[in-house]
C-alpha positions as CSV (number, residue, x, y, z in Angstrom):
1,X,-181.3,-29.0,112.7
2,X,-181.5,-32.1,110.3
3,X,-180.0,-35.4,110.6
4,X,-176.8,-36.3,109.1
5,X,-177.2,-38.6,106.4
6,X,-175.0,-41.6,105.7
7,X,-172.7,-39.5,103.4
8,X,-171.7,-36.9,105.5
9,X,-168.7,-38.2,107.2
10,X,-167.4,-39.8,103.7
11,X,-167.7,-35.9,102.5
12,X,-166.2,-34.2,105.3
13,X,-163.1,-36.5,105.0
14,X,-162.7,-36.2,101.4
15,X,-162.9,-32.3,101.6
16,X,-160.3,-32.2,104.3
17,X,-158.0,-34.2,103.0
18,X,-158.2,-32.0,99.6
19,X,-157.1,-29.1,101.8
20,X,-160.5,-27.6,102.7
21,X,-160.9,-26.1,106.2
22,X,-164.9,-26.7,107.6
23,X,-166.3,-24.0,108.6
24,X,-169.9,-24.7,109.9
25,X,-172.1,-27.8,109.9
26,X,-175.8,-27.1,109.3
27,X,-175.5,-23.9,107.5
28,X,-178.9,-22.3,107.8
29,X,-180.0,-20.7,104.5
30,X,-183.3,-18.8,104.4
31,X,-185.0,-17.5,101.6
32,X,-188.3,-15.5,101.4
33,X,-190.7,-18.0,104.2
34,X,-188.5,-20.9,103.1
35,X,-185.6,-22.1,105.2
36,X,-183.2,-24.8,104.4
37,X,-179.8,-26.4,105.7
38,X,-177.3,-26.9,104.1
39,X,-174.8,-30.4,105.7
40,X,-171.8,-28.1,105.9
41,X,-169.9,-25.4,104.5
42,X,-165.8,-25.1,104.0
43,X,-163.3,-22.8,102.6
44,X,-160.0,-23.3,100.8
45,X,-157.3,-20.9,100.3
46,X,-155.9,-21.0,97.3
47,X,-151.2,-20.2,98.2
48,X,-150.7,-18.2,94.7
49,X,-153.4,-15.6,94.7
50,X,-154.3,-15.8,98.5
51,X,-158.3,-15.3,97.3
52,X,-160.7,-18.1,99.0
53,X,-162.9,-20.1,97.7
54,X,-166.4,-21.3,99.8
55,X,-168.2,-24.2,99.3
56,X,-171.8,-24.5,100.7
């Protein structure tokens, strides 16, 4: 797992305070041999059409 870089905090704070719930921090992604991280992921439900949207 990486290291959290000096903007994560500042990110995670913004996104919660827009309403965002976080979900995971250090979201694996892998694609063919290649495997990165992503610093977090969130979702926000949106009241009037009860769909979410995710944010990796």
């Amino acid at each position: 797992m990486p290291a959290k870089d000096i903007y994560h905090n500042a990110v995670k704070n913004a996104l919660i305070k827009d309403g965002w719930t976080i979900t995971a921090h250090s979201y694996p992604i892998k694609y063919a041999e290649v495997k990165l991280f992503a610093d977090m992921t969130g979702e926000k439900t949106l009241a009037v059409s009860r769909q979410k949207q995710q944010l990796v």
